[in-house]
C-alpha positions as CSV (number, residue, x, y, z in Angstrom):
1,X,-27.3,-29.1,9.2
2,X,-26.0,-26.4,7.4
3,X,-21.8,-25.4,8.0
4,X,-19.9,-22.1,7.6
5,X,-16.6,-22.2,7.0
6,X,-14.5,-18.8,7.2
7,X,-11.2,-19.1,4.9
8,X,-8.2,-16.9,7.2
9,X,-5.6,-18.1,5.8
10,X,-4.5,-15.6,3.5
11,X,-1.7,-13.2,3.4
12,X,-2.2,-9.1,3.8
13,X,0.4,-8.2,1.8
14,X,-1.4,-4.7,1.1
15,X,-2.4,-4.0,4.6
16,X,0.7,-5.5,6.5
17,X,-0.7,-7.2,9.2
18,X,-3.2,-10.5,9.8
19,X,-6.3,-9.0,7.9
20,X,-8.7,-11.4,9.7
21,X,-7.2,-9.5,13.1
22,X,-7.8,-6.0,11.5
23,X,-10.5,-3.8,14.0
24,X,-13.5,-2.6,12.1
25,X,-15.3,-0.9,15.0
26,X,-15.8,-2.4,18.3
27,X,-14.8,-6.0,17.1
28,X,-12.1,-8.0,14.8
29,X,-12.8,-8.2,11.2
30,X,-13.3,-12.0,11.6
31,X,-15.7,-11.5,14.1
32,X,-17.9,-9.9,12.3
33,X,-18.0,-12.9,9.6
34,X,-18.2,-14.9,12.4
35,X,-21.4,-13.0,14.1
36,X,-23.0,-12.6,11.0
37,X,-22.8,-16.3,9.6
38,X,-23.3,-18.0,13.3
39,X,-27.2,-16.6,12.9
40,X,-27.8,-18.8,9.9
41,X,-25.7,-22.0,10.0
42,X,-25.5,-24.6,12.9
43,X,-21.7,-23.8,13.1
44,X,-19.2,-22.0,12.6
45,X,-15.4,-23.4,11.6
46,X,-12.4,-20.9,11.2
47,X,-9.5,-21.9,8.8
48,X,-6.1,-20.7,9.7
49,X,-3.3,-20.8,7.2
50,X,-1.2,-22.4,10.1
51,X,-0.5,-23.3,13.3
52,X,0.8,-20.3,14.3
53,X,-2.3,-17.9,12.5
54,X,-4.5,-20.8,14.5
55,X,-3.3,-19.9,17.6
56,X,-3.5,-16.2,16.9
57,X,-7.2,-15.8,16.0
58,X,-8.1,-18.3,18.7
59,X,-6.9,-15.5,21.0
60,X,-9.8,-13.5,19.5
61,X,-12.5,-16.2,18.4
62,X,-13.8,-18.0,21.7
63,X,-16.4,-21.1,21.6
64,X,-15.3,-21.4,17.4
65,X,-13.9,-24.1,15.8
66,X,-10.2,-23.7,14.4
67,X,-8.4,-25.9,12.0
68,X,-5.9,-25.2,10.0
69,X,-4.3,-26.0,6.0
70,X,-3.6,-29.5,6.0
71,X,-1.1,-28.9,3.5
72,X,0.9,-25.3,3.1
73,X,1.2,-23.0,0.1
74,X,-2.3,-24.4,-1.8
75,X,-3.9,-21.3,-0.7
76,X,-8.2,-21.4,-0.4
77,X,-8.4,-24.9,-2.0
78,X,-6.7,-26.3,0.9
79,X,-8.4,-24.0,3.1
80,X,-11.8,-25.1,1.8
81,X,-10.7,-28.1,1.9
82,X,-9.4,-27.9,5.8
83,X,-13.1,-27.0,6.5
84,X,-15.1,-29.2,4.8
85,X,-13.0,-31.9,6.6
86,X,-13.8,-30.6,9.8
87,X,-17.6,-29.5,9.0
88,X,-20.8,-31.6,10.1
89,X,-23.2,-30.0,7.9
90,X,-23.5,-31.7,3.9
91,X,-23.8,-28.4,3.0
92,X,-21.1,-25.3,3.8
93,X,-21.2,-21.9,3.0
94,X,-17.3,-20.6,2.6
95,X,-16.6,-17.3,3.1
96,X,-13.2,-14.9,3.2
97,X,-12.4,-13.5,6.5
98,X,-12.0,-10.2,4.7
99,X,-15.8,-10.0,3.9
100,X,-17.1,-8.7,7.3
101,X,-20.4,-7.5,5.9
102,X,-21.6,-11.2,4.2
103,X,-25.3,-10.9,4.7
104,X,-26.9,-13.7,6.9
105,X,-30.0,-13.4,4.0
106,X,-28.2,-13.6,0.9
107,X,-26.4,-16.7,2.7
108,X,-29.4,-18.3,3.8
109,X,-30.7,-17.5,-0.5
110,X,-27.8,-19.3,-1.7
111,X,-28.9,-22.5,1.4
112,X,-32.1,-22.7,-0.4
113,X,-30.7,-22.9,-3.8
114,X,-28.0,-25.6,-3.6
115,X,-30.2,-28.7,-2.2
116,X,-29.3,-31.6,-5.8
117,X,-26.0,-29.1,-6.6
118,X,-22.3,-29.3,-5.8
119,X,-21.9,-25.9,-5.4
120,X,-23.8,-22.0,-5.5
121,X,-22.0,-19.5,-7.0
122,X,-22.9,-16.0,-7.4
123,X,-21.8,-14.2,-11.1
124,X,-21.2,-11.1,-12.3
125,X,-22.7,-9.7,-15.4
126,X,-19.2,-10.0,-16.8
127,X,-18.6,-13.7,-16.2
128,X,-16.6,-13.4,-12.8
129,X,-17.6,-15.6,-10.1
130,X,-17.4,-15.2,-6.0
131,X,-16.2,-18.5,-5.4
132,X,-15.0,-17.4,-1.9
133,X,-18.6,-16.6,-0.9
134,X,-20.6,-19.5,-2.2
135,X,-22.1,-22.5,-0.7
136,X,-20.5,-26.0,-1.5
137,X,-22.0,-30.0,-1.3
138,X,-19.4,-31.2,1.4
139,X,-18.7,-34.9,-0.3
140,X,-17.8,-34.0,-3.2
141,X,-16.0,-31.0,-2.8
142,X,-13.8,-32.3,-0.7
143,X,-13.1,-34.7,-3.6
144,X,-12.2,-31.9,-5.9
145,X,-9.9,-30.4,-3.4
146,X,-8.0,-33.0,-3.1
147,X,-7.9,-33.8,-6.8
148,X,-6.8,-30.5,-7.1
149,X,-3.9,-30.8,-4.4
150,X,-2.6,-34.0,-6.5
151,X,-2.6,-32.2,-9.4
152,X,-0.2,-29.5,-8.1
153,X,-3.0,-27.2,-9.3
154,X,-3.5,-23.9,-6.6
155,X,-5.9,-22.4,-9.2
156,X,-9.4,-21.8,-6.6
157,X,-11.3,-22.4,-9.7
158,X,-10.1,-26.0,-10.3
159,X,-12.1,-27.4,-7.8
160,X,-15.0,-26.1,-8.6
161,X,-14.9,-26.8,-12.7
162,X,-14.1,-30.3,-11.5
163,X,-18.1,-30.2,-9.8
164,X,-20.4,-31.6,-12.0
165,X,-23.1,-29.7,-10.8
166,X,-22.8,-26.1,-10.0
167,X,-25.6,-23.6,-10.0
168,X,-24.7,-19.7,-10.9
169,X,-26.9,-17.4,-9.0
170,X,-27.0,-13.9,-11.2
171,X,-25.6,-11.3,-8.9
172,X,-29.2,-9.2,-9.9
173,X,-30.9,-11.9,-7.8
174,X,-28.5,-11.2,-4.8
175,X,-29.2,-7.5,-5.6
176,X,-32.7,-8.0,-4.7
177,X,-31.6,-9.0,-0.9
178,X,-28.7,-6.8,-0.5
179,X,-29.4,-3.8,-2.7
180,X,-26.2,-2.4,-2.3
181,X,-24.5,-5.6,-2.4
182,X,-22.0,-4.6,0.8
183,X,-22.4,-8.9,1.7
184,X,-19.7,-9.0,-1.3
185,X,-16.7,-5.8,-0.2
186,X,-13.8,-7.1,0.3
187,X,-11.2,-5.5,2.9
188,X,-7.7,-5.9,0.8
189,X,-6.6,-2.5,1.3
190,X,-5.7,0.5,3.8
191,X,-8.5,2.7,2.1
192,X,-11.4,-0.4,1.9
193,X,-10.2,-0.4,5.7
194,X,-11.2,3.0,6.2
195,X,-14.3,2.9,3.9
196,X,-15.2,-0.5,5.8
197,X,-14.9,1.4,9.3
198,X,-17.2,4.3,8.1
């Protein structure tokens, strides 16, 4: 069984309002996450910060599962953490909620790659990682989240150096699916809003 978990927790500083409530189009940005991981994994789970941003996108997200951080101010590790508790699948692909154009093919590539890993994670040439658009080994990531939490340590890439096995997908691979690589634009801003709604 394969899980998607959509991380909504975060705060829009730049574009002042709820970003996984922001309208691109005819729907919410979260539902287009939603609608184009719900083709690929046998469910979907939606990670509020809160209670309050729970009870908000459930206003907007109907027949999803909703949870919430179990613990406040932790940021995605608790939010991954949050929905790995709550997934059924051993495998989970986590996603932003400000990534409405994550491709349903480059998510069901990373699937095929991670079966004997902890984690996929696509790279950059340069090094950087997408660790907010990877697929993680439920078990033991949970593990690492919570390790993490202990620790006092927010960092999204503690969990994931704590994995012992993690497979790197070159970001030329993912180019082959998505050419233009639009399963990877983030919407943090006013003007990736308006390129976003183009």
């Amino acid at each position: 069984m394969r899980s998607g978990v959509i991380l909504a927790g975060g705060k829009s500083t730049r574009i002042n309002t709820n970003k996984s409530m922001v309208q691109i189009g005819n729907k919410k940005m979260i539902e287009h996450v939603r609608d184009n991981l719900s083709g690929i994994v046998d469910e979907v789970l939606v990670v509020a910060g809160d209670m309050g941003q729970r009870d908000k996108i459930s206003t907007v997200i109907y027949g999803t599962s909703l949870t919430h951080d179990p613990v406040i101010g932790y940021g995605p590790v608790a939010g991954i953490l949050a929905g790995l508790q709550s997934a059924k699948g051993d495998y989970a692909m986590v996603v932003a909620c400000d990534m409405p154009f994550v491709n349903p093919d480059v998510v069901d590539f990373l699937f095929s790659l991670a079966e004997g890993y902890d984690a996929v994670v696509p790279r950059w040439p340069d090094g950087n990682i997408e660790p907010l658009h990877a697929i993680y080994k439920r078990n033991s990531t949970i593990k690492a989240c919570e390790s993490a939490i202990e620790r006092d340590d927010r960092r999204i890439i503690s969990p994931l150096n704590a994995l012992s096995k993690v497979r790197y997908v070159s970001i030329e691979k993912i180019k082959e699916i998505d050419p233009e690589l639009k399963t990877f634009i983030n919407v943090n801003t006013m003007a990736d809003l308006e390129r976003a709604s183009l």
